[in-house]
Backbone as a chain_set.jsonl record, in Angstrom:
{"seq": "XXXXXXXXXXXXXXXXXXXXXXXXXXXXXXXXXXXXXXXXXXXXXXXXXXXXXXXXXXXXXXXXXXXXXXXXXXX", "coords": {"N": [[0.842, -1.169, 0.0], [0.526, 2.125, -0.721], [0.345, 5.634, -0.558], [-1.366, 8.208, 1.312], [-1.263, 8.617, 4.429], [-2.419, 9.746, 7.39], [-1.275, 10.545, 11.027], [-1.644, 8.119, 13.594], [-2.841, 8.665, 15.801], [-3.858, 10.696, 15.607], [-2.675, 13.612, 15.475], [-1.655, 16.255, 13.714], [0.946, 15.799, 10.728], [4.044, 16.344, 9.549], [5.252, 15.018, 6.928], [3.359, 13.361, 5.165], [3.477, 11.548, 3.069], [3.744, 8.153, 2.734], [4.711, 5.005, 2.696], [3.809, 1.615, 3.504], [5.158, -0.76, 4.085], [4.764, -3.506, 5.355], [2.686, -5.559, 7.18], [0.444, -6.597, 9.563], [-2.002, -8.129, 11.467], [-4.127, -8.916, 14.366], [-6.421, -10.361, 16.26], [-7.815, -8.138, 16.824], [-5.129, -6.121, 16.403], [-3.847, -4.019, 14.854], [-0.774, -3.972, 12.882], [1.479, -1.624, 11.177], [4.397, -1.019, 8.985], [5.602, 1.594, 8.232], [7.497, 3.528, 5.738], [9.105, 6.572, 4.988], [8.798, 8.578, 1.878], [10.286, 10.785, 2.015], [11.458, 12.038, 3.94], [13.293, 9.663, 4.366], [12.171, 8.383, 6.758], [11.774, 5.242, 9.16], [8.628, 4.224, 10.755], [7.129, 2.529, 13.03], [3.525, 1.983, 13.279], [0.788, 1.522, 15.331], [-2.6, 0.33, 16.023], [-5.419, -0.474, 18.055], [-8.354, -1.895, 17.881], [-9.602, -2.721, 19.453], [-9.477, -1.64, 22.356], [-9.042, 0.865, 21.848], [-6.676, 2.024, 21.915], [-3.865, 3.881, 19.656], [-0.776, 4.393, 18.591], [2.414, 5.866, 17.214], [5.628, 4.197, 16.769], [9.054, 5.561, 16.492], [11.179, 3.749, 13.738], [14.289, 2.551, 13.753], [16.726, 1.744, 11.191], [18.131, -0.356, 11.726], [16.659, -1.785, 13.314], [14.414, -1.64, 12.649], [12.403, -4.031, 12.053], [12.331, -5.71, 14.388], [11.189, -3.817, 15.924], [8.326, -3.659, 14.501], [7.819, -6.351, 15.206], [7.813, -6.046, 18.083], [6.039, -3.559, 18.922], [4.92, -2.765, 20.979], [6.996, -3.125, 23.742], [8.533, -1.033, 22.694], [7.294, 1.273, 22.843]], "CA": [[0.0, 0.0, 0.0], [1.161, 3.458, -0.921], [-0.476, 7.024, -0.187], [-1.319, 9.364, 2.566], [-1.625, 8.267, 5.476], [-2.633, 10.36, 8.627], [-0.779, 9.477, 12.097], [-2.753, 6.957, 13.869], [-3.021, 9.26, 17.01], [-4.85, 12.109, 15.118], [-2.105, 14.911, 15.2], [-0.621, 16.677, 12.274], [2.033, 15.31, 10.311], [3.933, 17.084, 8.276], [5.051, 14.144, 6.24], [2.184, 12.548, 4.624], [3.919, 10.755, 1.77], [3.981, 7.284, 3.835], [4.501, 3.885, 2.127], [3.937, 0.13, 3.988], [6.365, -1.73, 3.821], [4.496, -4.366, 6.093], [1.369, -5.169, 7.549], [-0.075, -7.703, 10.521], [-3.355, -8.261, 11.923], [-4.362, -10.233, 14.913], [-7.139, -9.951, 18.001], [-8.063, -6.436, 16.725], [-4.607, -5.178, 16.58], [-3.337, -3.674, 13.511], [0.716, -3.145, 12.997], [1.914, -1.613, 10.052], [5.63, -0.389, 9.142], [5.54, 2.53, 7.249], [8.609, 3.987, 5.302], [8.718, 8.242, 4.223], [9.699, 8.898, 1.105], [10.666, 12.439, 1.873], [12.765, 11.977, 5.034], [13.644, 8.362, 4.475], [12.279, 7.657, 7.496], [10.796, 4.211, 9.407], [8.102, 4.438, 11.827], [5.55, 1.41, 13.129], [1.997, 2.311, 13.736], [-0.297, 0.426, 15.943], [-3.908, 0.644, 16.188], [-5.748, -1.427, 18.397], [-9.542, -1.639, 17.908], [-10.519, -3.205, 21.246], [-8.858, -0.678, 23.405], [-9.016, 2.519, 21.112], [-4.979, 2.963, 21.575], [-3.003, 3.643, 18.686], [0.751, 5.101, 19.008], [3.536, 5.386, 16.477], [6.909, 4.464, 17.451], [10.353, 5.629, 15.379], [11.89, 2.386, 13.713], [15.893, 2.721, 13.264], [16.838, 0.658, 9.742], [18.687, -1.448, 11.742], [15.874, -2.859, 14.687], [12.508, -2.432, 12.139], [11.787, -5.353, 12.044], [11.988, -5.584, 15.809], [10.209, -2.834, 16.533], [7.496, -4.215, 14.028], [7.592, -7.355, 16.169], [7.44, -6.027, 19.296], [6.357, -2.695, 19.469], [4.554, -2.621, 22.705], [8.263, -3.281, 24.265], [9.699, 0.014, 22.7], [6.112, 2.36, 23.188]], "C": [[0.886, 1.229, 0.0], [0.284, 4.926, -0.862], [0.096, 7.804, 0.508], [-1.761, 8.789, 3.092], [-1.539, 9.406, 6.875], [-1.677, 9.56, 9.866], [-2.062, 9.332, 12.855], [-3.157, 8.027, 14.962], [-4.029, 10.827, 17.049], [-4.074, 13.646, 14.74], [-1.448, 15.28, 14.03], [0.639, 15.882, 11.982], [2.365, 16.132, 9.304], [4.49, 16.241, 7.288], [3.905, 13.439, 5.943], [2.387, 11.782, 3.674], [4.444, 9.223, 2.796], [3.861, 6.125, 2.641], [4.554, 2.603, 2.9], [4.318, -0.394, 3.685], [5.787, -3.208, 4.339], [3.602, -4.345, 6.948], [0.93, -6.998, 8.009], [-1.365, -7.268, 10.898], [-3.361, -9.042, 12.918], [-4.967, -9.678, 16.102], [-7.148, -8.602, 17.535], [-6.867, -5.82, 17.2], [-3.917, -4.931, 14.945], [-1.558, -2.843, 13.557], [1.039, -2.627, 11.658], [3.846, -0.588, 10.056], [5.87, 0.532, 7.99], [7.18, 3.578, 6.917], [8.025, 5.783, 4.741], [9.56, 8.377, 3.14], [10.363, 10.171, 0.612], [11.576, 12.599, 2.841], [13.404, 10.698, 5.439], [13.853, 7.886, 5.743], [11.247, 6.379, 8.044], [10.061, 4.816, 10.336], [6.91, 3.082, 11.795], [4.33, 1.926, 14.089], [1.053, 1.172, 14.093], [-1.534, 1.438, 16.173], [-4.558, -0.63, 16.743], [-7.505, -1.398, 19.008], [-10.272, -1.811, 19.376], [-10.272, -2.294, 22.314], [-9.19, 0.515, 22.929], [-7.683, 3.321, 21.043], [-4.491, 2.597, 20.04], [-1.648, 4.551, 19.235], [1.145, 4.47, 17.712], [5.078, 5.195, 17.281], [7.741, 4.311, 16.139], [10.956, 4.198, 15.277], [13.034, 2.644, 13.294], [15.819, 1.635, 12.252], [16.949, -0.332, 10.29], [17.77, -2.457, 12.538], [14.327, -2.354, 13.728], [12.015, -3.168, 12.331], [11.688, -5.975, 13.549], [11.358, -4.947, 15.588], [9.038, -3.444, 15.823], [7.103, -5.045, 14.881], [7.11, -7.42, 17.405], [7.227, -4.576, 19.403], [5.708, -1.782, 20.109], [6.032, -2.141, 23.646], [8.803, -1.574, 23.987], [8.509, 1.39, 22.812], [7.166, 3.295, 24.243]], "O": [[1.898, 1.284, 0.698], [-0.754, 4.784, -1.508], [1.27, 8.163, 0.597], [-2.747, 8.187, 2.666], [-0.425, 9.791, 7.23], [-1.37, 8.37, 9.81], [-3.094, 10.002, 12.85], [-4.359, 8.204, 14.763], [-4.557, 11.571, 17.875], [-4.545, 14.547, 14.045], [-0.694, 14.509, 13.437], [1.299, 15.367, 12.884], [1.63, 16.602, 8.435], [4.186, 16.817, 6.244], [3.525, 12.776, 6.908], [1.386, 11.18, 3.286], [5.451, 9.293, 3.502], [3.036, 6.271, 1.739], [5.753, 2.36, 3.034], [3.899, -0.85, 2.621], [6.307, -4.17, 3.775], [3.462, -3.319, 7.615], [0.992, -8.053, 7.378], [-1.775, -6.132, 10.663], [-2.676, -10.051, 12.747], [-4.45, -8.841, 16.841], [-6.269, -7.894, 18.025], [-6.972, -5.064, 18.166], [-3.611, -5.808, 14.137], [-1.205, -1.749, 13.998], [0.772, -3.486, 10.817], [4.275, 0.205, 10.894], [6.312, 0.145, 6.909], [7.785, 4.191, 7.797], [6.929, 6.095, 4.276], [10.787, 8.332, 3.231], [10.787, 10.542, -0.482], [12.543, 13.325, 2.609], [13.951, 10.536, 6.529], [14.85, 7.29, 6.152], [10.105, 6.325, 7.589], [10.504, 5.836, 10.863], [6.127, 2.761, 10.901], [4.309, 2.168, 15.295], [0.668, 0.221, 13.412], [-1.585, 2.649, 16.389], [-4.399, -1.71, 16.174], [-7.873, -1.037, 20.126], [-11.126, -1.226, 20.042], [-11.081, -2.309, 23.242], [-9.699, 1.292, 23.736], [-7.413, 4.426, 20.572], [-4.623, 1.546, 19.413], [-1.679, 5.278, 20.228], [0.782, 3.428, 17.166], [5.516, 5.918, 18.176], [7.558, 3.572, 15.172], [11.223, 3.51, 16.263], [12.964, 3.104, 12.154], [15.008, 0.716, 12.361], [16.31, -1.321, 9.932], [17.962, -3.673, 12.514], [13.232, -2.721, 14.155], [10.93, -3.07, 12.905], [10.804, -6.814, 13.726], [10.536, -5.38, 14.78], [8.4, -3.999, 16.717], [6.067, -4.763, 15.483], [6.358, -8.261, 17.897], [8.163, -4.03, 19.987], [5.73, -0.554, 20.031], [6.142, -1.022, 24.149], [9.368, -0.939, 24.878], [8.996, 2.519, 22.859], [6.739, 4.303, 24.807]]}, "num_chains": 1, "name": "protein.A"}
């Protein structure tokens, strides 16, 4: 998936050029790992329907895929 994407939390962004790189589902939680193609940067966005939290957290190149994995742990 490629677009605009809003941050999950409701506040301005001034990047909006966001691309997914990667995308889970499970028990109403939604992770996705979204790349910028304007400040080449990562960030993973959770949204979690049953609760109503969402948060982004910054993903460094090198621990994405962690942070994807776990990223309750780095909130």
């Amino acid at each position: 998936m490629s677009g605009t994407l809003s941050k999950c939390d409701g506040e301005d962004m001034t990047d909006t050029t966001l691309t997914e790189l990667h995308h889970r589902s499970a028990d109403g939680i939604e992770v996705s790992l979204l790349w910028s193609r304007i400040t080449n940067a990562l960030t993973v966005a959770v949204e979690d329907s049953r609760s109503g939290l969402s948060f982004e957290v910054p993903a460094p190149a090198e621990k994405a895929l962690d942070v994807f994995e776990h990223p309750y742990a780095y909130a």
